[in-house]
PyMOL commands that place a pseudoatom at each C-alpha (Angstrom):
pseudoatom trace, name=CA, resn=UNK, resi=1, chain=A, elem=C, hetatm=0, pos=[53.256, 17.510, -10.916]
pseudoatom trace, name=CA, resn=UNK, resi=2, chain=A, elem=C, hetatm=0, pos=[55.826, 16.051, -12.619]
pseudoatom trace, name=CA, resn=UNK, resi=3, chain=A, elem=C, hetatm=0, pos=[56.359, 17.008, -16.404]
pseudoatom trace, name=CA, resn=UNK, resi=4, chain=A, elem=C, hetatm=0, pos=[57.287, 13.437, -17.503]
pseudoatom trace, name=CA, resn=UNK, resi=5, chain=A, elem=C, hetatm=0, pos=[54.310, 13.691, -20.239]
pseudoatom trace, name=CA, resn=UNK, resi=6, chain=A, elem=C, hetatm=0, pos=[54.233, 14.948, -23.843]
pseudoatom trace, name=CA, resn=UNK, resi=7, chain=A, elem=C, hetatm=0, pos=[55.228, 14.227, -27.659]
pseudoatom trace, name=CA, resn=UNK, resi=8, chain=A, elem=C, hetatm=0, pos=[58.087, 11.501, -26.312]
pseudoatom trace, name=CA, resn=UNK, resi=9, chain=A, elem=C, hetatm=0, pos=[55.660, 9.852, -23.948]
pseudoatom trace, name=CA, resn=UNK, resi=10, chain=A, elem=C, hetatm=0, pos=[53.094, 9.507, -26.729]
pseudoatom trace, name=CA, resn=UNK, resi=11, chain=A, elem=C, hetatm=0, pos=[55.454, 8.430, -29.648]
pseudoatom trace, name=CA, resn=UNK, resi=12, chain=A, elem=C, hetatm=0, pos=[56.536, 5.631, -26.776]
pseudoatom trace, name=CA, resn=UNK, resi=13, chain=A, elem=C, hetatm=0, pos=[52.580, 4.679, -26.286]
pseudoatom trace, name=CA, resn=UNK, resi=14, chain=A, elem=C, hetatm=0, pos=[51.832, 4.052, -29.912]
pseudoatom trace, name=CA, resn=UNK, resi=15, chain=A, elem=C, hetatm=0, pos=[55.471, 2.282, -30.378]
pseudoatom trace, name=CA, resn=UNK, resi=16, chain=A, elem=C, hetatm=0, pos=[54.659, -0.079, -27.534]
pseudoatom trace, name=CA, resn=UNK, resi=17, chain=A, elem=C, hetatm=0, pos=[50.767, -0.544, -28.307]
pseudoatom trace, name=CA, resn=UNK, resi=18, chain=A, elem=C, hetatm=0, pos=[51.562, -1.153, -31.463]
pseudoatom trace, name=CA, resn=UNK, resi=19, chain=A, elem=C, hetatm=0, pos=[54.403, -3.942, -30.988]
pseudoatom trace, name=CA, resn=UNK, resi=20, chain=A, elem=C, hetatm=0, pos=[51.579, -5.123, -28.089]
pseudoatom trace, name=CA, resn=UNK, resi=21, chain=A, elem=C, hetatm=0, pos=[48.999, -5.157, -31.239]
pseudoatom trace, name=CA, resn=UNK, resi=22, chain=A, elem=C, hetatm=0, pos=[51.333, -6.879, -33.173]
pseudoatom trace, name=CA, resn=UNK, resi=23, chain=A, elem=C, hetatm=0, pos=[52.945, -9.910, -30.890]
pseudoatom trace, name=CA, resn=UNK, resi=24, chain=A, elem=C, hetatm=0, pos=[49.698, -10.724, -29.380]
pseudoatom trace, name=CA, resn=UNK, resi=25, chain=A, elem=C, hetatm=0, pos=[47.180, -10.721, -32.533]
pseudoatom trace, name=CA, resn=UNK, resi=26, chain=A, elem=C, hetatm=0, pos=[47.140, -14.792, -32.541]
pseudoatom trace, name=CA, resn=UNK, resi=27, chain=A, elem=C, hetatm=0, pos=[46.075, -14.453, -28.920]
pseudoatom trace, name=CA, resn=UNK, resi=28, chain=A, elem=C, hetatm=0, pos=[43.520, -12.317, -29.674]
pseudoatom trace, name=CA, resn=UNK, resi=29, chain=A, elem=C, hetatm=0, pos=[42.348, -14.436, -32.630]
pseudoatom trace, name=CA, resn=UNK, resi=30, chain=A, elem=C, hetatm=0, pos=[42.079, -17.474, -30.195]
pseudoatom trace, name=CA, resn=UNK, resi=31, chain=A, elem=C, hetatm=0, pos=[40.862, -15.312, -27.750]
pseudoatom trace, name=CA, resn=UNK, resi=32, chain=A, elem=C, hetatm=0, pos=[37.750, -13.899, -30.118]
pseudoatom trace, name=CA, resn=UNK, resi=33, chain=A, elem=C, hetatm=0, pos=[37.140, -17.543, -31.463]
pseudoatom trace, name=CA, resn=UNK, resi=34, chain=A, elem=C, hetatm=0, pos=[36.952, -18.666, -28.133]
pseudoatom trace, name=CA, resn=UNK, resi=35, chain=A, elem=C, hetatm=0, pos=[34.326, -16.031, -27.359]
pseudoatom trace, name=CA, resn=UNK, resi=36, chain=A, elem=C, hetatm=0, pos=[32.377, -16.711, -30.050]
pseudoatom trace, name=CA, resn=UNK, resi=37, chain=A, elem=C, hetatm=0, pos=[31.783, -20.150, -29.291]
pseudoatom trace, name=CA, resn=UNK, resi=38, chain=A, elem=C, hetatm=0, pos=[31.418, -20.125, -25.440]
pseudoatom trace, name=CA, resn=UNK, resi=39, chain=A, elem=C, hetatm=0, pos=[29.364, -16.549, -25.533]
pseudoatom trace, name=CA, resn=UNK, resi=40, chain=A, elem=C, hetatm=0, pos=[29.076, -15.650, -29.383]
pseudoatom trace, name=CA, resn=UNK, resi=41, chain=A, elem=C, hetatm=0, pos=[28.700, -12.097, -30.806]
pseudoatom trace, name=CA, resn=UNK, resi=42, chain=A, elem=C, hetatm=0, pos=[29.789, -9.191, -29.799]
pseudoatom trace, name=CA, resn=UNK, resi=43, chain=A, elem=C, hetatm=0, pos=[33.446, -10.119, -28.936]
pseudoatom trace, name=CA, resn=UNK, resi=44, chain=A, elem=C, hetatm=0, pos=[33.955, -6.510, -27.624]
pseudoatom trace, name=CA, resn=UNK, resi=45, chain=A, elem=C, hetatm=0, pos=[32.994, -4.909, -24.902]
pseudoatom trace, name=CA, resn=UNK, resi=46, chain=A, elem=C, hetatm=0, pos=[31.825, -0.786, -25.131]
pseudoatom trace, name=CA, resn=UNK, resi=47, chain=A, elem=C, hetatm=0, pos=[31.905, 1.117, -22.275]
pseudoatom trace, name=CA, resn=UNK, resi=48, chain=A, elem=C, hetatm=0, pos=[31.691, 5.481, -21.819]
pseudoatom trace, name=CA, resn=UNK, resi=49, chain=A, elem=C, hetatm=0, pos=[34.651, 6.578, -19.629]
pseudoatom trace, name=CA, resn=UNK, resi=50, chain=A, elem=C, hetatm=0, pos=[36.882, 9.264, -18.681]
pseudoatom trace, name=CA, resn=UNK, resi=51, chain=A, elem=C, hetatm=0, pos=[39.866, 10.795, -19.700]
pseudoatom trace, name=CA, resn=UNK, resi=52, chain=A, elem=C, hetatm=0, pos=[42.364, 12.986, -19.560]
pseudoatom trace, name=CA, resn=UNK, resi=53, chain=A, elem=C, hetatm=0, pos=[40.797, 16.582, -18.450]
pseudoatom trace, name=CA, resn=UNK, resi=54, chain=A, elem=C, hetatm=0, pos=[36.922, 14.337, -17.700]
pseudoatom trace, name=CA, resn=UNK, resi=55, chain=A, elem=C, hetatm=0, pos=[36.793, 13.809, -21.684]
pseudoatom trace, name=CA, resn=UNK, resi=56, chain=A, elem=C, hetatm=0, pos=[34.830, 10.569, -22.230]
pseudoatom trace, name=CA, resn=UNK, resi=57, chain=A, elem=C, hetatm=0, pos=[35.565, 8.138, -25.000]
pseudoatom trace, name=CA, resn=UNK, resi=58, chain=A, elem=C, hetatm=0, pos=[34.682, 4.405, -25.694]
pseudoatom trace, name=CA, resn=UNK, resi=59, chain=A, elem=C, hetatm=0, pos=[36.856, 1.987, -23.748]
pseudoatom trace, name=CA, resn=UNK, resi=60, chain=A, elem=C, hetatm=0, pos=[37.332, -1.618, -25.466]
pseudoatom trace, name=CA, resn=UNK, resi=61, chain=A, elem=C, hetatm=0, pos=[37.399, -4.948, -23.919]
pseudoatom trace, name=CA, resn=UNK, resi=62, chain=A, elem=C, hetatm=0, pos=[36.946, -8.651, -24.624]
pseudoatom trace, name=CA, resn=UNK, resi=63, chain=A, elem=C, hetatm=0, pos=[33.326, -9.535, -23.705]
pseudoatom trace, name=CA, resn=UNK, resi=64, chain=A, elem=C, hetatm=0, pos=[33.055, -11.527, -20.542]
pseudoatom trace, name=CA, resn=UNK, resi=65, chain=A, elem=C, hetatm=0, pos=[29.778, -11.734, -19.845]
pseudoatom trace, name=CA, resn=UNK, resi=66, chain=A, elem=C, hetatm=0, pos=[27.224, -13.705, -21.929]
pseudoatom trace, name=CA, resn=UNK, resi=67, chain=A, elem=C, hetatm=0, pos=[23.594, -11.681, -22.650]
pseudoatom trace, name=CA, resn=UNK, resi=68, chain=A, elem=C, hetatm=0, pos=[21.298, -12.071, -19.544]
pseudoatom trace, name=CA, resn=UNK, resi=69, chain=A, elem=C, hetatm=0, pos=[18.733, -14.620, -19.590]
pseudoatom trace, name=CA, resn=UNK, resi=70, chain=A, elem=C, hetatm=0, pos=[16.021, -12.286, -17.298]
pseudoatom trace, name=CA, resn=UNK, resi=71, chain=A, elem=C, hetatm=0, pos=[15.511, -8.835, -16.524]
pseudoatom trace, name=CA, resn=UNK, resi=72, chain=A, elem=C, hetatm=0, pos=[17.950, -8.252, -13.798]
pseudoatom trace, name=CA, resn=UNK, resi=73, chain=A, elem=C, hetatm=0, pos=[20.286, -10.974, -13.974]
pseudoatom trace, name=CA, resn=UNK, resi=74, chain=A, elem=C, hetatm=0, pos=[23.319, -10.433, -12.128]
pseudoatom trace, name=CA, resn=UNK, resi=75, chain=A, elem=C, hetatm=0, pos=[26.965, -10.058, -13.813]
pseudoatom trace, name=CA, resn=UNK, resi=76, chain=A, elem=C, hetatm=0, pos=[28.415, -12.701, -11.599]
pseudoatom trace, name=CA, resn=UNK, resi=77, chain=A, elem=C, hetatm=0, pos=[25.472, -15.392, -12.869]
pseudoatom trace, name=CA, resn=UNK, resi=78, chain=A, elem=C, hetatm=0, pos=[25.983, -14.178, -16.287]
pseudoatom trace, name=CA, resn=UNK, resi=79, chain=A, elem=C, hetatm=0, pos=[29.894, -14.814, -16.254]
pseudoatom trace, name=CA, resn=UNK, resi=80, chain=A, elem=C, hetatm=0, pos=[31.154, -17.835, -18.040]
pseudoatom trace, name=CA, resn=UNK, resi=81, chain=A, elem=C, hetatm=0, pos=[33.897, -20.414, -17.256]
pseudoatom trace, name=CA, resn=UNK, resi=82, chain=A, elem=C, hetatm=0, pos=[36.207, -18.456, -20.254]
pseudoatom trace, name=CA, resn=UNK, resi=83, chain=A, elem=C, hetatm=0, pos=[35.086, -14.932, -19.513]
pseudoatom trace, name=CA, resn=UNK, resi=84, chain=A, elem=C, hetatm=0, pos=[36.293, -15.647, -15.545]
pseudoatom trace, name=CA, resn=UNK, resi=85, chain=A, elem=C, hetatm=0, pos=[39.739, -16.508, -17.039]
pseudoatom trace, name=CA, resn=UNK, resi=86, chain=A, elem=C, hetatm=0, pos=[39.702, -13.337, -19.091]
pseudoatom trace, name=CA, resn=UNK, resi=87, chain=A, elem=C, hetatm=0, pos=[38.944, -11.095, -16.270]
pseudoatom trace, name=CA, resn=UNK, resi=88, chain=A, elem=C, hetatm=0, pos=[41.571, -13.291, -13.696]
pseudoatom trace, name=CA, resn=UNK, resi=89, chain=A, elem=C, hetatm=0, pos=[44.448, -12.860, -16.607]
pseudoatom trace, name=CA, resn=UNK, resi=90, chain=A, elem=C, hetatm=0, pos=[43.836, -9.363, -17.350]
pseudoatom trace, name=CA, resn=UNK, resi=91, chain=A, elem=C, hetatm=0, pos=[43.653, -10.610, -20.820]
pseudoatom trace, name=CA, resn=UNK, resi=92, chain=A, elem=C, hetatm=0, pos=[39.925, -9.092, -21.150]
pseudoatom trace, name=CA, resn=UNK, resi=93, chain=A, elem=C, hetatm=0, pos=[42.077, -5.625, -21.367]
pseudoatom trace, name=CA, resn=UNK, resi=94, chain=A, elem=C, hetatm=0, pos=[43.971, -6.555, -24.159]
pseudoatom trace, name=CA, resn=UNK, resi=95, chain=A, elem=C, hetatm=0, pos=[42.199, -4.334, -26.621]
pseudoatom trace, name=CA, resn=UNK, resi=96, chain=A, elem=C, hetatm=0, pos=[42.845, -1.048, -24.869]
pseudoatom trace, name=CA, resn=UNK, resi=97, chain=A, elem=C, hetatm=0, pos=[45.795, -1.137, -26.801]
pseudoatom trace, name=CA, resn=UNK, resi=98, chain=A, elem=C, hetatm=0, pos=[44.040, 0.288, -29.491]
pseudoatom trace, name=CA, resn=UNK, resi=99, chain=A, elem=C, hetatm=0, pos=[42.799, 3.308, -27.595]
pseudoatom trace, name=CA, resn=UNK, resi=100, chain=A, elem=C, hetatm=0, pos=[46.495, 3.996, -27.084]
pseudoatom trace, name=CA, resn=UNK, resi=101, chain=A, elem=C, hetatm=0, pos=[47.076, 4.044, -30.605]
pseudoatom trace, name=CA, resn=UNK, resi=102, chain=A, elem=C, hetatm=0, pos=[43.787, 6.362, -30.569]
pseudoatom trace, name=CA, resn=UNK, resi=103, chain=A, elem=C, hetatm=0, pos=[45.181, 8.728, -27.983]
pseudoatom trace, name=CA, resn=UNK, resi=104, chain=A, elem=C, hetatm=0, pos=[42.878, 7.684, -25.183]
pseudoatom trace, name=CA, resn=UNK, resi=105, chain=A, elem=C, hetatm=0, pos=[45.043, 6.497, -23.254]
pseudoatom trace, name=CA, resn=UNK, resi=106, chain=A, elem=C, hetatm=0, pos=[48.687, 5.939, -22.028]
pseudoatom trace, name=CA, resn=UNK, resi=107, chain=A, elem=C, hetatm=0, pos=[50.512, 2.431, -20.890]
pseudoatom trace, name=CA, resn=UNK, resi=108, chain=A, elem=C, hetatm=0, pos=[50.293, 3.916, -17.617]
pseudoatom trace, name=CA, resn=UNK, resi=109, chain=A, elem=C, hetatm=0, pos=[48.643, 6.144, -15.451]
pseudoatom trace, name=CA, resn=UNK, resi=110, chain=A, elem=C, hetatm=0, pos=[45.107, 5.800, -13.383]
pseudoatom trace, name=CA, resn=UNK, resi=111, chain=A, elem=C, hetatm=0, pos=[42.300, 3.840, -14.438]
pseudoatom trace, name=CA, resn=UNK, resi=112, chain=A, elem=C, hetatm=0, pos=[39.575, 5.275, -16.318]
pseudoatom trace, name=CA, resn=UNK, resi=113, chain=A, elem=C, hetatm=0, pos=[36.602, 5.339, -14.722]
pseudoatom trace, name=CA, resn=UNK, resi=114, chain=A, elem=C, hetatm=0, pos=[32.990, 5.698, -15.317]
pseudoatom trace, name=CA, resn=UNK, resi=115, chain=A, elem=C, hetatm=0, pos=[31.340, 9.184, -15.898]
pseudoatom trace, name=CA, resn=UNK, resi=116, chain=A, elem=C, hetatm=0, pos=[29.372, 8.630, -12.806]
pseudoatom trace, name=CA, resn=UNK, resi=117, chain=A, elem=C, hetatm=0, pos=[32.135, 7.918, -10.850]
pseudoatom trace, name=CA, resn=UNK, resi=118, chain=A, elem=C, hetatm=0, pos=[33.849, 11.326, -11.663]
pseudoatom trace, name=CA, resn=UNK, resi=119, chain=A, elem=C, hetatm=0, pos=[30.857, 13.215, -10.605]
pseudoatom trace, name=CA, resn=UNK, resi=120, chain=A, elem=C, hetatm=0, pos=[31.702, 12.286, -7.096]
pseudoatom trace, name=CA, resn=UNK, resi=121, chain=A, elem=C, hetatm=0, pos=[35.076, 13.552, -7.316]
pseudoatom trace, name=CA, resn=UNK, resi=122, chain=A, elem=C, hetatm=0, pos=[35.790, 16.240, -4.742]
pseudoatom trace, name=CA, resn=UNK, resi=123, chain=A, elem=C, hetatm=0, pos=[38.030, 18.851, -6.232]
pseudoatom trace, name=CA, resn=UNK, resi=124, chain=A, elem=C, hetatm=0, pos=[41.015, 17.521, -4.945]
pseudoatom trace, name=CA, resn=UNK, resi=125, chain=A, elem=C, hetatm=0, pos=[40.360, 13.805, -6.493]
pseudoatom trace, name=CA, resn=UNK, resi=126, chain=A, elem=C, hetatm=0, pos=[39.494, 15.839, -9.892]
pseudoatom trace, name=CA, resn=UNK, resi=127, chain=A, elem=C, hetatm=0, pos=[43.501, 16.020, -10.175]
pseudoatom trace, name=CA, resn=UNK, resi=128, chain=A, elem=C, hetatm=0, pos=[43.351, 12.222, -10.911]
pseudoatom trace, name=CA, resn=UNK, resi=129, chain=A, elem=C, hetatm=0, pos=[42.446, 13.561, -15.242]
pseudoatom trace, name=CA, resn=UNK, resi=130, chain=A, elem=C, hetatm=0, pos=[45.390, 15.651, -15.297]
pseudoatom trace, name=CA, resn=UNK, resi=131, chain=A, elem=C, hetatm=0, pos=[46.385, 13.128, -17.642]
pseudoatom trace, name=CA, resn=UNK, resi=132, chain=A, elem=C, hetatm=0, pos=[45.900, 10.345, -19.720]
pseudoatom trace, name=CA, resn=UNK, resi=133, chain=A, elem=C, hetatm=0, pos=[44.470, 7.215, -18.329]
pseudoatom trace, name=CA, resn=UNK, resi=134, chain=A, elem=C, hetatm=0, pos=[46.490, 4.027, -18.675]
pseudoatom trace, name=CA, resn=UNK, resi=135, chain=A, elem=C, hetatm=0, pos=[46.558, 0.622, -18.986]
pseudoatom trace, name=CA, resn=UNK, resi=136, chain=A, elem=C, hetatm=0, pos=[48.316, -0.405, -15.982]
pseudoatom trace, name=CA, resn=UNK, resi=137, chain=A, elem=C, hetatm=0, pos=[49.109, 2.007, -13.089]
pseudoatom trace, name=CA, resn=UNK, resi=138, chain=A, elem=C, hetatm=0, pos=[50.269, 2.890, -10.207]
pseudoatom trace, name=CA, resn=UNK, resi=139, chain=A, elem=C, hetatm=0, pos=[47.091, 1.354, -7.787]
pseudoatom trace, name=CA, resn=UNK, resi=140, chain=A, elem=C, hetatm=0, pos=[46.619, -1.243, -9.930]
pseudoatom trace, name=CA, resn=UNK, resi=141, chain=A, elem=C, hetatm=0, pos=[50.054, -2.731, -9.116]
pseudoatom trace, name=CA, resn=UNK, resi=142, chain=A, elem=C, hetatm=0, pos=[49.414, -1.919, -5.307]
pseudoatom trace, name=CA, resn=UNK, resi=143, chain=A, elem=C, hetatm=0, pos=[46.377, -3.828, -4.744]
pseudoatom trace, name=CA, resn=UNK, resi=144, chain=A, elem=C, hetatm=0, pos=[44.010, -2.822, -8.001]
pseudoatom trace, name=CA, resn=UNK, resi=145, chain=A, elem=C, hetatm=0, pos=[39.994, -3.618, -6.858]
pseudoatom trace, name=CA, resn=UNK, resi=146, chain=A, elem=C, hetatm=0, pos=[41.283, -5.206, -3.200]
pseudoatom trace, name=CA, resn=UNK, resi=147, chain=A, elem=C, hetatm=0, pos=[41.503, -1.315, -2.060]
pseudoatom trace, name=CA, resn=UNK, resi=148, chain=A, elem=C, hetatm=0, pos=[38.879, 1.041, -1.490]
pseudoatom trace, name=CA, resn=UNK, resi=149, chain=A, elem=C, hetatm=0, pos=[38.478, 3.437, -4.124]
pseudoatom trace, name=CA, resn=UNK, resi=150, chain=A, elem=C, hetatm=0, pos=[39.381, 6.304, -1.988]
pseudoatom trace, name=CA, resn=UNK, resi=151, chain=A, elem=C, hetatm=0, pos=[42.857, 4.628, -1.419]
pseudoatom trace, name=CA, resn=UNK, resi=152, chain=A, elem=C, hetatm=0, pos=[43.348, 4.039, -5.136]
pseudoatom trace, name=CA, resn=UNK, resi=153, chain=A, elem=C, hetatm=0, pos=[42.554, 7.656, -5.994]
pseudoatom trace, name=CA, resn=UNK, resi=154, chain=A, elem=C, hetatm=0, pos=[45.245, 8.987, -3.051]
pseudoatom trace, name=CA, resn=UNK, resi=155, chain=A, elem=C, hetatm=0, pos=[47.490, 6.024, -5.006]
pseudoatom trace, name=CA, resn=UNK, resi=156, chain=A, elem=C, hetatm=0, pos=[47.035, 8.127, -8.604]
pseudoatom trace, name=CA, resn=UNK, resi=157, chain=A, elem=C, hetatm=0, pos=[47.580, 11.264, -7.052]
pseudoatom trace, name=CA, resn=UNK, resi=158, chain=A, elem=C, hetatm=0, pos=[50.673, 10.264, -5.691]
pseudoatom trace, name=CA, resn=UNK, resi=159, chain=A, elem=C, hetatm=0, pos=[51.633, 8.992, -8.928]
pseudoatom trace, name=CA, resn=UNK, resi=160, chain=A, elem=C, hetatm=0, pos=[50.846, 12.130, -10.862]
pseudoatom trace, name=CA, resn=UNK, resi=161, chain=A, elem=C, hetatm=0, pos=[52.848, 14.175, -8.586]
pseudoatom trace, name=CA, resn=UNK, resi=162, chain=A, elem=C, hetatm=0, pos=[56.194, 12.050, -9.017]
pseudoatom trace, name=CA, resn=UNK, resi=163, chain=A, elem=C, hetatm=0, pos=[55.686, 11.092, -12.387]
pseudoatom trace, name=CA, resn=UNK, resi=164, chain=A, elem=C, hetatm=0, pos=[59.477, 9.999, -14.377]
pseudoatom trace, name=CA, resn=UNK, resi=165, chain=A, elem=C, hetatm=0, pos=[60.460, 7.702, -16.611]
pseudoatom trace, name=CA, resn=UNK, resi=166, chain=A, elem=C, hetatm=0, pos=[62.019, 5.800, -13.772]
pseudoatom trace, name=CA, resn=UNK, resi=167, chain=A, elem=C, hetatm=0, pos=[58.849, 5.105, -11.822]
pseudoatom trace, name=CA, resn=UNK, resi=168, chain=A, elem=C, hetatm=0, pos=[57.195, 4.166, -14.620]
pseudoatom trace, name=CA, resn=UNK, resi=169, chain=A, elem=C, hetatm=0, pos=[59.441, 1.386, -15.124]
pseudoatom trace, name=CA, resn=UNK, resi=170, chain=A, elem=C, hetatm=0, pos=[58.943, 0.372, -11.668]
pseudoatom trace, name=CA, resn=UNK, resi=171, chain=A, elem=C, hetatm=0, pos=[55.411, -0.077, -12.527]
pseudoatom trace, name=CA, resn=UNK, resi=172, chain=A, elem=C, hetatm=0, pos=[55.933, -2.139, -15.602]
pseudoatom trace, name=CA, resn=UNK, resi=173, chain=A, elem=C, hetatm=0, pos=[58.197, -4.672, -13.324]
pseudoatom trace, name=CA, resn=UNK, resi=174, chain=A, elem=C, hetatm=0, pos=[55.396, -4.721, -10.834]
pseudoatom trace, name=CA, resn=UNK, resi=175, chain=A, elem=C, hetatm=0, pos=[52.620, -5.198, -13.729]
pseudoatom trace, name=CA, resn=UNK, resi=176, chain=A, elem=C, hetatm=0, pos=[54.408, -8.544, -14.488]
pseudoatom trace, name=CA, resn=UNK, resi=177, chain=A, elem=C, hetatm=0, pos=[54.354, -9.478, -11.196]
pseudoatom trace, name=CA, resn=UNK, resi=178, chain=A, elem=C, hetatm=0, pos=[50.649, -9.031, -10.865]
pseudoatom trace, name=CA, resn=UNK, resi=179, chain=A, elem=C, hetatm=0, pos=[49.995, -10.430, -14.717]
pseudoatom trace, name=CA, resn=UNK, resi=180, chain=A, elem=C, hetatm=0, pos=[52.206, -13.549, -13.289]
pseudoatom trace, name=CA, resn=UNK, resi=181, chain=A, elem=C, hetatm=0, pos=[49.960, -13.862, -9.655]
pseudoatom trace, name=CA, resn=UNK, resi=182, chain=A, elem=C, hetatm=0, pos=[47.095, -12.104, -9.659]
pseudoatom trace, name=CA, resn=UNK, resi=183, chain=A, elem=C, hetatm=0, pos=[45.507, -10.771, -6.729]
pseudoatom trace, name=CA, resn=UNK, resi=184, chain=A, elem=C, hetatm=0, pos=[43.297, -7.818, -6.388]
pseudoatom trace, name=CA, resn=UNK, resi=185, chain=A, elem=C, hetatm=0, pos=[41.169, -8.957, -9.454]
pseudoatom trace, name=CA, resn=UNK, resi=186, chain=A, elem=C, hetatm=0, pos=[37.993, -8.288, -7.741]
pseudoatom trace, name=CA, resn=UNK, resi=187, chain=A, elem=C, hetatm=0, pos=[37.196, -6.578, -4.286]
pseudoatom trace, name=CA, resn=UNK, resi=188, chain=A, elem=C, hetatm=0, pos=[36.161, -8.578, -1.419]
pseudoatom trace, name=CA, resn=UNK, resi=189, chain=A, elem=C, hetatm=0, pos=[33.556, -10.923, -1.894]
pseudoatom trace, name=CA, resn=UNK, resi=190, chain=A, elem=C, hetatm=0, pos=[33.683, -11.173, -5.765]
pseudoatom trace, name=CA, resn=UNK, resi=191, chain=A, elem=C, hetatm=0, pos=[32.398, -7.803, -6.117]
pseudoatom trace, name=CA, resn=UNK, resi=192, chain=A, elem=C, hetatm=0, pos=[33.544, -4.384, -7.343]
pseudoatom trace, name=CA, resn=UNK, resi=193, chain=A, elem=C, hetatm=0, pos=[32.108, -1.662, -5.171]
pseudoatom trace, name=CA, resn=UNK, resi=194, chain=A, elem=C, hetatm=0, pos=[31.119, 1.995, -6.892]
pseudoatom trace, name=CA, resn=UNK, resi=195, chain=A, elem=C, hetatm=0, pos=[32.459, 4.928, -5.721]
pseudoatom trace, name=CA, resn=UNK, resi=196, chain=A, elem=C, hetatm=0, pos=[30.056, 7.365, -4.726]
pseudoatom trace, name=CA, resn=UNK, resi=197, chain=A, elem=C, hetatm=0, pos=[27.982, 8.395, -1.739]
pseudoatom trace, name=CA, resn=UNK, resi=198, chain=A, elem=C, hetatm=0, pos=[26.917, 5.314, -0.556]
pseudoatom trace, name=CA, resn=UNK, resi=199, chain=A, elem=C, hetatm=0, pos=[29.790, 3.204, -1.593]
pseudoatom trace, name=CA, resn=UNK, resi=200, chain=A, elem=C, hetatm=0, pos=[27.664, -0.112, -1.932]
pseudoatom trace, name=CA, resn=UNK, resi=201, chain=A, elem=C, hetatm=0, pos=[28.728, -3.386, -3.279]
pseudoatom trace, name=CA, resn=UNK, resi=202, chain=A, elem=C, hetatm=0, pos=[26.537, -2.890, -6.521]
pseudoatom trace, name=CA, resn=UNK, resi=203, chain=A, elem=C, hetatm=0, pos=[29.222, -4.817, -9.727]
pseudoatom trace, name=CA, resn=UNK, resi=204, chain=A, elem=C, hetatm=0, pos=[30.758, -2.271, -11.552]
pseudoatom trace, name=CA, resn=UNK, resi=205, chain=A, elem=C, hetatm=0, pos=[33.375, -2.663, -14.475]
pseudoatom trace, name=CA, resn=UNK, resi=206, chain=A, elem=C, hetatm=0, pos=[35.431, 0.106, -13.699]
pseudoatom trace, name=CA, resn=UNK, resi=207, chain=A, elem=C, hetatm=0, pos=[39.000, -1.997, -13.358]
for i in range(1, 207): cmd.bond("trace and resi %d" % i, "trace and resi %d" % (i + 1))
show_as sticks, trace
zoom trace
């Protein structure tokens, strides 16, 4: 594994997350008002999921689903005109940039995923926490939720092991492309599919 990680990575996290915070905080104003009205409170979304080394901490989004009218409801009938335009622009993500600045995550790197998830991780696919989860990585610029999960693990363990400063700006290009055209957004047929022993098509916000 490559040893592109440490106290110049981080100090390049919180510089960047923090210029992110910075330039985009009259988005996210508009984007919280916007919420509020079409939605209302909470504007964030809380969710447990791993880290670097399986540690779990609270991952932050903008809400995109309103609060379910029945027991059962489904997340695609409880997703709003706005909240589908979060989700499609990536913009949903936006405050992850504030678990950078916490030190749960990196710009890039895999995915956190859900606690559940993890537990299905042979040994092998446990190398995918070696280190920080990011914001953007490596599968999510070659074909994010439109690949199996077992492809996008293979994807971060590829990344882990050639990790440099130079691929990592090879992923930032690509992220623009994606931000630009998305694709990928959600697997096929709208839906998400867990990763565990079944693999069914039950939604999960794992992206």
């Amino acid at each position: 594994m490559s040893t592109c990680d440490g106290p110049v990575r981080r100090v390049c996290d919180v510089a960047l997350a923090g210029l992110g915070m910075l330039v985009l905080a009259p988005a996210g104003l508009l984007i919280t008002l916007a919420i509020l009205t079409t939605m209302g409170g909470p504007v964030l979304f809380r969710q447990r999921r791993c880290g670097r080394h399986g540690q779990e901490f609270v991952i932050l989004k903008f809400r995109t689903l309103r609060p379910p009218r029945h027991a059962g409801e489904s997340d695609r009938d409880r997703q709003t005109w706005f909240g589908a335009v979060l989700r499609w622009t990536s913009l949903d993500e936006l405050p992850q940039l504030v678990n950078i600045v916490r030190g749960d995550m990196s710009i890039i790197g895999p995915r956190p995923t859900l606690p559940e998830q993890v537990r299905h991780y042979s040994s092998r696919q446990r190398g995918r926490l070696a280190v920080r989860p990011g914001l953007t990585g490596w599968a999510q610029v070659c074909g994010r939720n439109s690949l199996s999960w077992a492809e996008r693990i293979e994807l971060d363990l590829w990344y882990i092991d050639r990790r440099c400063w130079r691929l990592d700006l090879r992923i930032l290009l690509r992220t623009i492309g994606v931000l630009l055209w998305p694709r990928g957004v959600v697997g096929q047929g709208g839906v998400n599919p867990g990763f565990g022993p079944e693999q069914d098509g039950e939604v999960r916000h794992a992206g």
